[in-house]
C-alpha positions as CSV (number, residue, x, y, z in Angstrom):
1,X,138.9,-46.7,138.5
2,X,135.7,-44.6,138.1
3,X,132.5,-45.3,136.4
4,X,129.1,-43.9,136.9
5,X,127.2,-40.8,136.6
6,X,128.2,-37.6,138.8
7,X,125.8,-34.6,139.1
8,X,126.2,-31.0,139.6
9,X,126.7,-31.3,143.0
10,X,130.1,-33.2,142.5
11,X,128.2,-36.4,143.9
12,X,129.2,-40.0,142.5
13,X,127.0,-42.1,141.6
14,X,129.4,-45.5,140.6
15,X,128.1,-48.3,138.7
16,X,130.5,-51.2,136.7
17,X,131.4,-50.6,133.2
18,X,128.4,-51.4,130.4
19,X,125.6,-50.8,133.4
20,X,125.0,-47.0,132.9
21,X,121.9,-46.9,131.0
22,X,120.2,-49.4,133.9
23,X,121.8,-46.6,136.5
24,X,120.6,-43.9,134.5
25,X,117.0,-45.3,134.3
26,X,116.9,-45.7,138.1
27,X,118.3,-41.9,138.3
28,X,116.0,-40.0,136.1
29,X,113.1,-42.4,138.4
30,X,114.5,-41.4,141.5
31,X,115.0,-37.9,141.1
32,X,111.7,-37.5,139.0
33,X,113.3,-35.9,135.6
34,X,111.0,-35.5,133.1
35,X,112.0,-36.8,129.8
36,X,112.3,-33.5,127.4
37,X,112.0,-33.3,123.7
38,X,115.5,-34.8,121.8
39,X,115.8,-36.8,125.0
40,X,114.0,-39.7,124.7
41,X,116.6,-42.1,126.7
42,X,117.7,-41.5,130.2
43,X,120.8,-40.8,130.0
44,X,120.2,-38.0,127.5
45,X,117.7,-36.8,130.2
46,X,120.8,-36.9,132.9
47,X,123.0,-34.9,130.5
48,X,120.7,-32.2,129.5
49,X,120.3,-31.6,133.3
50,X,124.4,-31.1,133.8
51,X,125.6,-34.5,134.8
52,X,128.5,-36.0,133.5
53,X,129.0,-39.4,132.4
54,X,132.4,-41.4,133.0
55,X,132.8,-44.5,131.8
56,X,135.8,-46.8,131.5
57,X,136.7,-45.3,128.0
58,X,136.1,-42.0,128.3
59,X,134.2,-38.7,130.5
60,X,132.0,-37.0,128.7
61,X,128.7,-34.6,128.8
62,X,126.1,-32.3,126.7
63,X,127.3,-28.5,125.0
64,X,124.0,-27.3,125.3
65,X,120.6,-27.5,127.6
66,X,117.2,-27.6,125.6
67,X,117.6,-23.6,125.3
68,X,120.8,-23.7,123.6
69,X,122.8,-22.5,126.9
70,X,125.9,-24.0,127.2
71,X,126.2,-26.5,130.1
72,X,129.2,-25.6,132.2
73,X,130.9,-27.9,134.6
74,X,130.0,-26.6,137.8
75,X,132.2,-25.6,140.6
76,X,131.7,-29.3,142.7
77,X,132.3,-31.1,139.7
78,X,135.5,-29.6,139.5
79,X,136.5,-30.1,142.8
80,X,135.7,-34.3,142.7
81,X,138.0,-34.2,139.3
82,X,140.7,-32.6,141.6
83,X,140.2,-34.3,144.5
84,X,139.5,-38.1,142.8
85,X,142.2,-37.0,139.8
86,X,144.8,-40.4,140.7
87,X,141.7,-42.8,140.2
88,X,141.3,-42.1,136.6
89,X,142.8,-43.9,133.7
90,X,145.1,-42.1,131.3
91,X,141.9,-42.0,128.3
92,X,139.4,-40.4,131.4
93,X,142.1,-38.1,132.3
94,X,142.8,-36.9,128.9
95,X,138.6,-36.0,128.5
96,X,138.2,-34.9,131.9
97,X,141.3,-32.0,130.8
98,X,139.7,-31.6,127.5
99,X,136.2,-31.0,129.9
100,X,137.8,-28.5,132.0
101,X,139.8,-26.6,129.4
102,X,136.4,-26.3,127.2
103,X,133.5,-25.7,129.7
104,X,135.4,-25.3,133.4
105,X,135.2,-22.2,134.9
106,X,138.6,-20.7,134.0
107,X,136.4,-20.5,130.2
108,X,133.6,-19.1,131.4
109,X,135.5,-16.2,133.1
110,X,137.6,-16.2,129.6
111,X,134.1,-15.5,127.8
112,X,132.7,-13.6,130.2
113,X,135.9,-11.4,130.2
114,X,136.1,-10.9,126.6
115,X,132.2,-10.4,126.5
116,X,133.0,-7.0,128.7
117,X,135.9,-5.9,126.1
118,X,133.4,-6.2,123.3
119,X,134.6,-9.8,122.0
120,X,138.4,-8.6,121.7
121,X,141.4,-10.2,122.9
């Protein structure tokens, strides 16, 4: 089963279940993130930037950056949920589908699509 933090780059990185804000911490230190206003705990900082956090329970990430732009799952972070899809538990697969559906790419082309028809369908 997965559990950790994975960045925009589709990169893993795995800790055990109920160690992810001590992983997060070392992150945000590692790859010097500054801590940004309405972030003030490490794994908000992690989440603002794009990452997505799965955990036993669930997969989840930010909407929105600081700037109010949504935060789209990027192409490699697509690719490690196909490519890792059979070592997810039924609850993580369910999120990760509700992920893709909501902020994969397919919806950004939907948006973008409907943005050049003036907003109709």
């Amino acid at each position: 089963m997965i559990s950790g933090f994975l960045d925009t780059n589709g990169v893993l990185y795995p800790c055990p279940s109920y160690a992810h804000m001590s992983l997060a911490e070392e992150l945000v230190e590692k790859f010097n993130m500054e801590k940004v206003k309405g972030c003030p705990i490490p794994e908000d900082v992690l989440l603002i930037n794009g990452w997505i956090c799965i955990r036993v329970s669930d997969v989840y990430k930010k909407v929105w950056d600081n700037e109010h732009n949504i935060l789209f799952i990027t192409q490699k972070q697509q690719d490690f949920f196909e490519k890792h899809k059979k070592d997810f538990n039924t609850r993580q697969l369910a999120d990760v589908e509700k992920l893709l559906k909501d902020f994969g790419m397919l919806y950004k082309y939907r948006n973008s699509e409907k943005a050049l028809k003036g907003g109709a369908e």
